[in-house]
N, C-alpha and C positions, 0 to 999 in steps of 0.2 A: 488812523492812516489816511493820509490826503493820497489821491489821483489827482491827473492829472486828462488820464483819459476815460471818455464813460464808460461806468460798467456795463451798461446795455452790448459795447464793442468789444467788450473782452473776450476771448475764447473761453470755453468749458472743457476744464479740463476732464480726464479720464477718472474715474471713481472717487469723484471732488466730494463727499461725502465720510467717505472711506477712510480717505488718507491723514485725515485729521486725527480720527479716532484711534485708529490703529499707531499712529505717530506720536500722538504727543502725550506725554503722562505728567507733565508738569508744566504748566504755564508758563514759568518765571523760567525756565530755561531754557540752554543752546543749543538750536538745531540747524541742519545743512539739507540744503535741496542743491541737490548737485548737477541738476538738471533744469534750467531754469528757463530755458524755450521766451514763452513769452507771459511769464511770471504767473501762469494760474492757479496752480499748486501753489507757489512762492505764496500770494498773496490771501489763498485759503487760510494757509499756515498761522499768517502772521494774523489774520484776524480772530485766531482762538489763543495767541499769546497774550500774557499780563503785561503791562506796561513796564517788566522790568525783562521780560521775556527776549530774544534776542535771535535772528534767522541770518545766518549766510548763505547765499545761492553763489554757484559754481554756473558758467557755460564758456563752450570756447568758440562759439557764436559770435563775431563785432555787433552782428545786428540783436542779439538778443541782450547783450550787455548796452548798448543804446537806449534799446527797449525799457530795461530797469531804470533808469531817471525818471519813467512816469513814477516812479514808486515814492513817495517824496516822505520818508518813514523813517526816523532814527532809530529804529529797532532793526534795520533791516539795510546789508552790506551784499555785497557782487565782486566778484572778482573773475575777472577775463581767463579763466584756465581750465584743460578738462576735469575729468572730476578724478581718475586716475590717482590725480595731482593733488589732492584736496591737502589732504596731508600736511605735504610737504610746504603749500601756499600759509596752512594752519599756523604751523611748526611756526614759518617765517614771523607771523604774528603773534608771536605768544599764546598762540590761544591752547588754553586745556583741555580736557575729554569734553565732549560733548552729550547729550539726553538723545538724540536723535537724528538717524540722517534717512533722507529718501531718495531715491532715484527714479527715473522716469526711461527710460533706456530706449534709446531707436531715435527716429525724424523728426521734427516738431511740422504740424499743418503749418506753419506760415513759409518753412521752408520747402514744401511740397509745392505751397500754391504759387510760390516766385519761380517764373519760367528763367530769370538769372542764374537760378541756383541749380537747376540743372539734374535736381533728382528728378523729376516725375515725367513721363514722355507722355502725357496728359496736354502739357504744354511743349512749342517748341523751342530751343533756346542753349547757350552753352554748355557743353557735356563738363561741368566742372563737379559736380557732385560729395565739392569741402564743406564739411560743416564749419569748420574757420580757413574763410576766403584770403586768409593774409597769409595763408604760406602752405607748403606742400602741392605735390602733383596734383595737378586735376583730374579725372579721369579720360580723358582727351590724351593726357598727355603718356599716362600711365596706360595707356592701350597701344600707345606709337613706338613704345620704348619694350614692356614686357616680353616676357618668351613665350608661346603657344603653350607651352606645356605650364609654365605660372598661370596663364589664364582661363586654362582649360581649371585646373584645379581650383584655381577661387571661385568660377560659376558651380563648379561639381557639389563643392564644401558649402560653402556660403551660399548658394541659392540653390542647391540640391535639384541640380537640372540633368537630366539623364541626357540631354543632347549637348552636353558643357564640348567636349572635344570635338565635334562639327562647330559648333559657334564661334571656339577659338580658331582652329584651320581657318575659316571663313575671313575671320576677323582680320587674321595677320595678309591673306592673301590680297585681302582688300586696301588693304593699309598700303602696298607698295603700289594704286596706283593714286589714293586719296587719303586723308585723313578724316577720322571721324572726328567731325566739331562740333557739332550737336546734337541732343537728345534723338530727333529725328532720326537723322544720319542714323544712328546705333540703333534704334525701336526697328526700322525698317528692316536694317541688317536681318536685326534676329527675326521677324515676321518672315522672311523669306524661308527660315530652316525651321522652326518650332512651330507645328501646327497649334491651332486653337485647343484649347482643353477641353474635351466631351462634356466634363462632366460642370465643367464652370465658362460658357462662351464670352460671360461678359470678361473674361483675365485676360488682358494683354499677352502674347508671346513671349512678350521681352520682360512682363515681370521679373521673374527671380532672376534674372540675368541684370537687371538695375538694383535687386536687390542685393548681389550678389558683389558688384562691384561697388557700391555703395558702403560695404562693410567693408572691405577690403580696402579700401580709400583712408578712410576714414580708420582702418585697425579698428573695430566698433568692439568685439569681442575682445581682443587685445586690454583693449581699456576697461571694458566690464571688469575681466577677472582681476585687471590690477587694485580698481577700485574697490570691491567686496574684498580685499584683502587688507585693505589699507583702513576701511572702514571699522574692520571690528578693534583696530587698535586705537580708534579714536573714540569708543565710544564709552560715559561712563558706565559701571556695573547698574544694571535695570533699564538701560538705556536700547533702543529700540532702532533697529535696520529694516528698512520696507523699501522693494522693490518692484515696478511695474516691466514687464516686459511683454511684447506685442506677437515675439514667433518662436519657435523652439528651439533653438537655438540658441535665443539667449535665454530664456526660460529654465531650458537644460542646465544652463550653465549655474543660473541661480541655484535652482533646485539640487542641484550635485554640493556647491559650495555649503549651502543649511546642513545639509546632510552630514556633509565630513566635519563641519563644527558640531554639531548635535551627538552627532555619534564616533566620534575621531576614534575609540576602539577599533570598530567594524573595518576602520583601512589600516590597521594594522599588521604586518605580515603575521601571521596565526603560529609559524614557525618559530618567532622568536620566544624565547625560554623570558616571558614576564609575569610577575605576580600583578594579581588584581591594583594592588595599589602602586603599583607600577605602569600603568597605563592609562595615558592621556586625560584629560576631566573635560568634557563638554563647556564649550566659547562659549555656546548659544543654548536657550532652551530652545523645548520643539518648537518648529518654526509651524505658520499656519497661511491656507493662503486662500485668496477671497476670490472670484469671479461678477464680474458686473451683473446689476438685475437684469431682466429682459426687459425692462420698462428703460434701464439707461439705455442698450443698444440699440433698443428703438428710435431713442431722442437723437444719441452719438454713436454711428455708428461706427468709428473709431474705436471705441468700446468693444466691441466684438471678440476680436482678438485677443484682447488684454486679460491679464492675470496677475496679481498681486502679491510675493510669498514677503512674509516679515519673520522677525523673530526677535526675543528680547535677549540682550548679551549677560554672562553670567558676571558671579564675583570670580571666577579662574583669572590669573597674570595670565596677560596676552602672551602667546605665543609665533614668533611667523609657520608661516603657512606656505605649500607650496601650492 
């Protein structure tokens, strides 16, 4: 694999270690990173494939799909779309089941650290908060327009903020004499109402409330669920699902999704009159899930958070899923 940019520059991704092992069980075959940021995972991946081995990465990123030209690798393909959509991008290209897919799920650091981009109030700068800046509301815009009670309920949900319905009142009241155009603008807002956390001084106020809009923007969960659904029909029989997720949320979600594949009985109404061999067969085997050493969180702190559940898919005919 040729670069184009030094590795010394590259980011370190989250349990770069991990994800190979637990991913790849055949060299020579096709895997999907569906979350392709600024290709760390991506180009783990490919340096444990055979040269007949083959990776497609997913992001709906302009700047992370830029980013992959450094990758200068005939083994290895990008395609501008979320991961959602993987699918259905697949489908278009004839491509067949797959050995493996992984996801990375949440922000990537470079879109953190660009004050353009407008997630982190760290920096000051456009309250846009798209992970694909070529189309949809920004969150600027998406604050001017909402109803107090839509935004009271996405900070509630999505950033699990006990103060979400004073933030929203706030928000809208303030709206009719300014607009919130900046990170600032909106960090300050919420500093005004949410006092500092006891128990953690260094958290912003406005945290879960950038978190909170940030999903919402973006539909982040929206897209999770679709894609662990989309994924287990792509994947061949032994073939391997691994995901990384950063907060409970989506974590939850994973962790529920293994569940009802592992044990699709157990959600069965218990009422209805079925025989044993009348009910459902396990998609997945037992799923398993890894936590970083204390020696990565030390190095990445980023790491902290993260959690990793996987599982291998069985031989059952794919079924959809709700």
């Amino acid at each position: 694999m040729q670069e184009t940019q030094p590795s010394s520059l590259l980011h370190i991704p989250v349990l770069y270690k991990e994800v190979p092992e637990v991913l790849i069980h055949n060299s020579d075959g096709v895997y999907v990173d569906g979350t392709f940021g600024r290709g760390g995972h991506s180009r783990i991946i490919l340096s444990k494939l055979s040269n007949q081995g083959r990776l497609i990465a997913f992001d709906r990123d302009p700047e992370a799909i830029a980013s992959a030209k450094n990758i200068l690798d005939p083994r290895f393909s990008i395609i501008h779309a979320p991961f959602a959509e993987m699918k259905n991008e697949l489908d278009l290209r004839s491509e067949g089941l797959v050995d493996g897919i992984f996801l990375d799920i949440g922000i990537s650091s470079p879109q953190i650290d660009d004050p353009q981009r407008g997630f982190s109030f760290r920096f000051n700068g456009p309250l846009d908060m798209r992970m694909d800046n070529s189309c949809g509301l920004t969150a600027s815009q998406w604050l001017e327009t909402a109803e107090e009670q839509e935004i009271a309920k996405v900070i509630k949900e999505y950033g699990e903020e006990k103060f979400a319905s004073k933030i929203a009142r706030t928000i809208v009241q303030y709206r009719e004499k300014a607009k919130l155009e900046t990170t600032e603008d909106l960090a300050n807002l919420v500093a005004t109402i949410v006092p500092r956390n006891r128990k953690d001084q260094g958290q912003h106020p406005a945290t879960r409330t950038f978190q909170a809009i940030r999903i919402a923007i973006n539909d982040e969960l929206g897209q999770l669920k679709r894609a662990l659904n989309v994924a287990g029909s792509m994947l061949k029989p032994g073939g391997i699902l691994a995901v990384i997720s950063f907060h409970s949320l989506e974590d939850r979600i994973v962790k529920r999704f293994f569940d009802s594949m592992v044990n699709p009985a157990r959600h069965i109404d218990p009422r209805l009159p079925l025989l044993p061999d009348q009910l459902p067969k396990a998609l997945f085997e037992r799923s398993s899930r890894i936590l970083p050493s204390e020696e990565e969180k030390d190095v990445n702190p980023r790491a902290r958070s993260s959690v990793m559940r996987f599982a291998r898919r069985t031989s059952e005919p794919w079924r959809e899923t709700k």
